[in-house]
matplotlib code that plots the C-alpha trace (Angstrom):
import matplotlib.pyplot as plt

x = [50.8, 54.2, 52.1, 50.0, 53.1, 54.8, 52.0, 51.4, 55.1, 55.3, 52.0, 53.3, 56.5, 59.1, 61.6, 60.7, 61.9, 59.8, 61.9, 59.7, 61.2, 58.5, 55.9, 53.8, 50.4, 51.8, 50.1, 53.4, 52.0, 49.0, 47.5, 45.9, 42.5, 40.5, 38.6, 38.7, 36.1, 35.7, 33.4, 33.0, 31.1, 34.6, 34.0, 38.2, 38.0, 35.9, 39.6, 40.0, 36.6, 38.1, 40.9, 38.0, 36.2, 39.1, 40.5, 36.4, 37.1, 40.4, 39.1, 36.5, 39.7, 41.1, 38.8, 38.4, 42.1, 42.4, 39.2, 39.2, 36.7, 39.2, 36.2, 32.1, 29.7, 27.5, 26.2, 27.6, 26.0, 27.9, 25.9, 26.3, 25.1, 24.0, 26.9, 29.6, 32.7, 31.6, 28.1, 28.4, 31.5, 29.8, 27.2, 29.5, 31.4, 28.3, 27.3, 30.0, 30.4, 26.7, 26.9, 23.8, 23.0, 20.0, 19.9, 18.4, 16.6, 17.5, 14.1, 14.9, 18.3, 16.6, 13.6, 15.9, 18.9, 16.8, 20.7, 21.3, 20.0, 21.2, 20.6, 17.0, 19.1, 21.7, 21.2, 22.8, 23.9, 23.4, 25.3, 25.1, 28.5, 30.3, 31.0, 34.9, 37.9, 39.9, 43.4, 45.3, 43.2, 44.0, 47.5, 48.2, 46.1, 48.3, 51.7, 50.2, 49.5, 52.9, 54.9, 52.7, 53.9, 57.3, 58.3, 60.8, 59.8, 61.6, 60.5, 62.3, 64.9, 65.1, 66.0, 69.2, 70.2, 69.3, 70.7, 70.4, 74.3, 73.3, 70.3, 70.4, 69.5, 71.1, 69.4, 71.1, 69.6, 71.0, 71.4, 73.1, 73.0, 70.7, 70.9, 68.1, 67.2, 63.9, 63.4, 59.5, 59.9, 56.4, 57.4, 54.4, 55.0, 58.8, 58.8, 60.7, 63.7, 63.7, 62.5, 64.1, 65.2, 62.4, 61.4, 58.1, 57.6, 55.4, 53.7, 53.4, 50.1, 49.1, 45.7, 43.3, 40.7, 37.7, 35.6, 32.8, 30.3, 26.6, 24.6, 21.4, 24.1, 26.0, 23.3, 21.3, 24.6, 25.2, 23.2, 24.4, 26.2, 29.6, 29.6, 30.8, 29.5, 30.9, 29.1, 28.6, 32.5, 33.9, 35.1, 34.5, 33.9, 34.0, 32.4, 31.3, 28.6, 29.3, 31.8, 33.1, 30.4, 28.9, 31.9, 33.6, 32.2, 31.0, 34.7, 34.6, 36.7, 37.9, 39.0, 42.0, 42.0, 46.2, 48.8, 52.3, 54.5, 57.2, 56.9, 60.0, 57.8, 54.5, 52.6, 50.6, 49.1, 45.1, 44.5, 40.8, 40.4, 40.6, 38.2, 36.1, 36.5, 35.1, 32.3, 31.0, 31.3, 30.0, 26.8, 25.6, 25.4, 24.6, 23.5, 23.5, 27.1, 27.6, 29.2, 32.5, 35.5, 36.5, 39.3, 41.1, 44.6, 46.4, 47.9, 49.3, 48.2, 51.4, 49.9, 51.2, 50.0, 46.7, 46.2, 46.7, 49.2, 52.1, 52.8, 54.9, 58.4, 61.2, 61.9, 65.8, 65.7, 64.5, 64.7, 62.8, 59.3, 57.5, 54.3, 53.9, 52.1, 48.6, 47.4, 44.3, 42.2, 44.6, 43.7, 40.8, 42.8, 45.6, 44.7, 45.1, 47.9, 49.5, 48.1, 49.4, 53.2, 53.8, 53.2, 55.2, 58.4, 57.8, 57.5, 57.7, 53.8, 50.6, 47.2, 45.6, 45.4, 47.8, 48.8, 47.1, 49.7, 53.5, 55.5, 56.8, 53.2, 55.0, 57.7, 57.6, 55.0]
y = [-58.6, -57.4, -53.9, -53.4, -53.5, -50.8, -48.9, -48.6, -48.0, -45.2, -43.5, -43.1, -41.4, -44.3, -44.5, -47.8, -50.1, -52.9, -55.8, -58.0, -61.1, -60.7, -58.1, -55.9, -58.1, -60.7, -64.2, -66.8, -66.6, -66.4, -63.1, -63.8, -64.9, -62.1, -62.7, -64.0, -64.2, -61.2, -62.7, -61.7, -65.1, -66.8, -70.7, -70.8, -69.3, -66.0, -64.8, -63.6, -61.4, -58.6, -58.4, -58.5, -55.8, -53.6, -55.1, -53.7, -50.6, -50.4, -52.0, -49.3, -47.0, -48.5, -48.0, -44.8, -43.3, -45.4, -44.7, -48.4, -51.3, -53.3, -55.3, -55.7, -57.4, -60.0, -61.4, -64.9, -68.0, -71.1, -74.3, -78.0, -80.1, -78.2, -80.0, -79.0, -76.8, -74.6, -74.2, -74.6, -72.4, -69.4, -69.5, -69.5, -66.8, -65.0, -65.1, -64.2, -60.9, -60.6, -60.3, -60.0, -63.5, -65.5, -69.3, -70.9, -74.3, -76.1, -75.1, -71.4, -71.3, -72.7, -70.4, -67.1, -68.2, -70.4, -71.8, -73.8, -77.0, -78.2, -81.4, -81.5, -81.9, -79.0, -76.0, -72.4, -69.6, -66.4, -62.7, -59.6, -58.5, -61.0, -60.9, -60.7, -58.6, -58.1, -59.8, -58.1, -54.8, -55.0, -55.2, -52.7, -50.1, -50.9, -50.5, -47.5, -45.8, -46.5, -45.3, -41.9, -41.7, -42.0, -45.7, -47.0, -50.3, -52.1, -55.8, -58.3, -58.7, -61.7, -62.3, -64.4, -63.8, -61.3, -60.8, -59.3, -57.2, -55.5, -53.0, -53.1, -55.6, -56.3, -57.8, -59.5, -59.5, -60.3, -56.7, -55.7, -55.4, -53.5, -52.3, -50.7, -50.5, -52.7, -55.8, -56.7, -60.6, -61.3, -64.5, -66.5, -69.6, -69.0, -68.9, -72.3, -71.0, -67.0, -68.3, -71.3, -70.3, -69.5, -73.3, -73.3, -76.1, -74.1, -76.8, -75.4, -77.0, -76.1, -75.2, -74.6, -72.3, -72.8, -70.5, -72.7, -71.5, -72.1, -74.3, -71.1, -68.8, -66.3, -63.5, -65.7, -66.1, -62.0, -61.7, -64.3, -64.3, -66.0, -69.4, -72.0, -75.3, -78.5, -82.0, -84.7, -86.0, -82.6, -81.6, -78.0, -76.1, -72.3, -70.0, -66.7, -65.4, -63.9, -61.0, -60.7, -60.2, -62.8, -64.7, -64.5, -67.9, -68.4, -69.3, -72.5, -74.3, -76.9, -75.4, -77.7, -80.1, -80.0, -81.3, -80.5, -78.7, -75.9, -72.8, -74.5, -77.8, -76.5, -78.2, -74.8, -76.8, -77.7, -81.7, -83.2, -85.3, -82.6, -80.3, -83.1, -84.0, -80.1, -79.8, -83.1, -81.8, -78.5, -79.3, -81.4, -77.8, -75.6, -77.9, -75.1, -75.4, -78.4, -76.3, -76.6, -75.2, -71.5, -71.5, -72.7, -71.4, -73.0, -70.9, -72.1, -72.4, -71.8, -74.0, -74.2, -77.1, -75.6, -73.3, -70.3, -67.5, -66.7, -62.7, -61.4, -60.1, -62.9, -64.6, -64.6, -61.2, -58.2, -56.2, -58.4, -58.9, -61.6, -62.6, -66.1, -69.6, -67.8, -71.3, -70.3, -68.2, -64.3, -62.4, -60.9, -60.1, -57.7, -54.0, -55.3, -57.1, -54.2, -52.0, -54.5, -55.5, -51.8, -51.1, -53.9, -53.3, -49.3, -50.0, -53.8, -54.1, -53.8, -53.2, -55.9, -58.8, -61.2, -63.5, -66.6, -66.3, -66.1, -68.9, -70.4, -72.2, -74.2, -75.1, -77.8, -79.2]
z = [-34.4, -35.6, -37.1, -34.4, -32.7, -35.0, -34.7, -32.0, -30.6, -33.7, -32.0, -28.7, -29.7, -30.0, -32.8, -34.4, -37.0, -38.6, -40.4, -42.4, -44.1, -47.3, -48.5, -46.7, -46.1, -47.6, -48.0, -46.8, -43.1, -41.2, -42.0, -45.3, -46.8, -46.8, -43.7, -39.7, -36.9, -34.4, -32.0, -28.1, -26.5, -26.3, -25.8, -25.8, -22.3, -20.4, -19.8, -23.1, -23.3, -21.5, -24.5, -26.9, -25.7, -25.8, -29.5, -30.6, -29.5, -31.3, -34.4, -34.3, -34.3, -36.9, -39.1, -38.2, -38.6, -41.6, -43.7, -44.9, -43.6, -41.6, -39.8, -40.4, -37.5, -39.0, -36.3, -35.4, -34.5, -32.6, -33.3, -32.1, -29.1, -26.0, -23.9, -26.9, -26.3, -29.1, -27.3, -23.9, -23.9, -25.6, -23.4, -20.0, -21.1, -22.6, -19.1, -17.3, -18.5, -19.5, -23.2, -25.4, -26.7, -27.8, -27.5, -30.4, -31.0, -34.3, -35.5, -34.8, -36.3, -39.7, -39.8, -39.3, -41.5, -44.3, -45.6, -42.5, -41.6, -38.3, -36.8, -34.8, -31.5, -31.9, -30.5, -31.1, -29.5, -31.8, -30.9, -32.7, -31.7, -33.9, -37.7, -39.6, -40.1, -43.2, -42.6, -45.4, -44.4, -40.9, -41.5, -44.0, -42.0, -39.2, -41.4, -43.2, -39.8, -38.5, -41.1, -41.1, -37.1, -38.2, -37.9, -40.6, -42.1, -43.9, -46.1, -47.6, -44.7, -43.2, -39.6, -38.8, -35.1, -32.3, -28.6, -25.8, -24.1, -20.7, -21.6, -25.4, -28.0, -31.1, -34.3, -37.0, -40.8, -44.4, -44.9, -41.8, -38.1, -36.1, -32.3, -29.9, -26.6, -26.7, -29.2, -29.8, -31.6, -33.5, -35.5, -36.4, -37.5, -37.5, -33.6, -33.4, -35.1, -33.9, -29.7, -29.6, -26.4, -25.0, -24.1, -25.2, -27.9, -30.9, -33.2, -37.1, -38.8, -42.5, -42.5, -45.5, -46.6, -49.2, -51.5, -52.6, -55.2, -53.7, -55.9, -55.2, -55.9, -53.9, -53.5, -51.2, -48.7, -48.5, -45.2, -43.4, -40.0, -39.6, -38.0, -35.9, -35.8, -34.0, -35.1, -32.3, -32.7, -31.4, -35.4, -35.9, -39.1, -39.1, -42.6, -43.6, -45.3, -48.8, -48.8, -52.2, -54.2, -57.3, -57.9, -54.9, -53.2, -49.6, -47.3, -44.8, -43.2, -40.2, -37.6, -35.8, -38.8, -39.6, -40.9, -39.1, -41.0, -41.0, -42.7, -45.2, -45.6, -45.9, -49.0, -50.2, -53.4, -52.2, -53.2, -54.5, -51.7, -49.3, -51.2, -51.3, -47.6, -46.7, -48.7, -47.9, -44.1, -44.7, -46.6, -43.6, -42.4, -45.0, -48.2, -50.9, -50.7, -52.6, -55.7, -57.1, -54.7, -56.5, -55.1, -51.9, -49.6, -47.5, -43.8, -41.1, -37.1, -34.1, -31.7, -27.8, -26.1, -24.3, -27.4, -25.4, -26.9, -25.2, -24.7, -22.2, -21.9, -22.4, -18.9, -19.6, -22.1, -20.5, -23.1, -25.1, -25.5, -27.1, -29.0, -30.5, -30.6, -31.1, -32.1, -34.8, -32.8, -32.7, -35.4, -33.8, -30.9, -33.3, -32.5, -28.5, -28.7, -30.3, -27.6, -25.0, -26.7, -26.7, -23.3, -22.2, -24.4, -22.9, -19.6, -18.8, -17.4, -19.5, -17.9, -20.1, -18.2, -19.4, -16.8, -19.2, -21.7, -19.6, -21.6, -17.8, -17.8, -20.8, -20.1, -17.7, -19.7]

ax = plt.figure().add_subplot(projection="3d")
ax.plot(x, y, z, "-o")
ax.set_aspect("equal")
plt.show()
């Protein structure tokens, strides 16, 4: 969020600096991985599809300025029981702004995508307009495009302190002191340190990814669309097809299955029981994947208590705007909540409609 934020700013004339605490795309946060859902038929809520149409067109721009393949549609297709959030949800919001989608018996999910093998009650909801962007793409496209507008960036400063004197802001760093008129705050899982203040309790989970080797190989996986599926307990598991070519593995994972954590704590080694635990899970879904784990990363999730981000300008700090606790489900949302973070720190309003996301809905809870 922090470079579409730069960018952004940079693109509409506004002297900017970017402090970064590590590398540029680096892998310590949330951004990493090689790959996250775009998808459209939000089951999260039908608020957010406005957002997602606009992030598609500036994903599309992305790519464009940048001349790099920040995102690819797949197709995606959100399987479970028909009265499952991951189902049911698609479908109202799929409705409600009267997206293309096709509803899918179990017997038609298996006979267009031959890999999966869902229960003979699920169902599935399949859209075209749903497939992955590149994390570490994404992000250094946005960097790269701000520093070409003139924005100076700068990495491996931490933040210590910032505040807010009448109309100007001041940021504190292990290499100095900063000052500026406007302060854009996009800490990630650091948000409970950096927006203490703010009131809004942020719960750090340590997530993991898998790259497991399919037991027909990867070739077989190439044309697949990304996925969600929820079993009858509510658990959800989220995949891709195969992106990275022979070696690369097909990526799954849970979605929501975390351990708390802070981004100090965070245990990034990936244990045996756990890799065990997902493909056991997974190949009730898609049994070719019963192959040995290639590889496997840990991230972390922000989460506020209804899983909704929180993006607005600070209620005490108007000079300060703010973008945290976008609890798993963000990336996918980056290019607009640039868009949206710089109109606010400009101007204090944004067109986007953002009314879901003001932290005071927190903090009483």
């Amino acid at each position: 969020m922090g470079s579409a934020a730069a960018y952004h700013l940079a693109a509409r004339g506004q002297r900017v600096l970017g402090l970064e605490k590590f590398t540029p795309a680096h892998d310590r946060g949330s951004s990493h991985g090689g790959s996250r859902i775009i998808r459209q038929s939000y089951f999260e809520d039908p608020a957010y599809v406005p957002l997602l149409l606009r992030a598609y067109e500036l994903w599309e721009q992305l790519a464009r300025d940048s001349g790099d393949e920040v995102y690819r549609l797949t197709g995606g297709l959100y399987v479970g029981p028909e009265d499952s959030l991951t189902v049911a949800g698609s479908i109202r919001a799929s409705r409600e702004w009267s997206l293309p989608h096709e509803i899918l018996t179990a017997g038609e999910i298996k006979a267009r995508f031959p890999n999966f093998a869902p229960s003979p009650h699920f169902v599935g909801l399949f859209e075209e307009q749903a497939g992955f962007a590149r994390p570490e793409r994404t992000v250094a496209a946005h960097l790269e495009l701000a520093a070409k507008a003139g924005a100076t960036l700068r990495y491996g400063e931490q933040v210590e302190d910032w505040s807010q004197t009448g109309d100007s802001v001041t940021v504190t760093t292990g290499h100095g002191t900063y000052s500026a008129g406007r302060l854009v705050i996009c800490p990630g899982a650091w948000a409970p340190r950096l927006l203490a203040d703010l009131g809004v309790e942020i719960a750090i989970e340590r997530q993991v990814m898998y790259w497991l080797d399919p037991v027909v190989g990867t070739e077989k996986f190439e044309r697949d669309p990304i996925y969600i599926a929820e079993n009858d307990s509510g658990a959800q598991i989220y995949g891709f097809p195969a992106i990275d070519g022979s070696g690369g593995g097909v990526k799954t994972a849970f979605f929501r299955k975390g351990i708390r954590c802070t981004p100090d704590t965070i245990d990034r080694e990936v244990h045996l029981d756990e890799i065990t635990e997902m493909r056991s899970r997974v190949t009730e879904l898609l049994p070719a994947l019963a192959g040995r784990c290639l590889h496997a990363a840990t991230c972390m999730y922000s989460n506020t208590a209804d899983q909704h981000f929180v993006i607005a300008t600070h209620p005490a700090h108007s000079a300060v705007t703010v973008a945290c606790g976008f609890s798993g489900h963000g990336f996918k949302f980056v290019p607009v909540v640039g868009e949206i973070l710089a109109e606010l720190a400009m101007t204090g309003s944004t067109r986007h409609p953002i009314d879901l996301f003001a932290p005071q809905r927190l903090v009483s809870l």
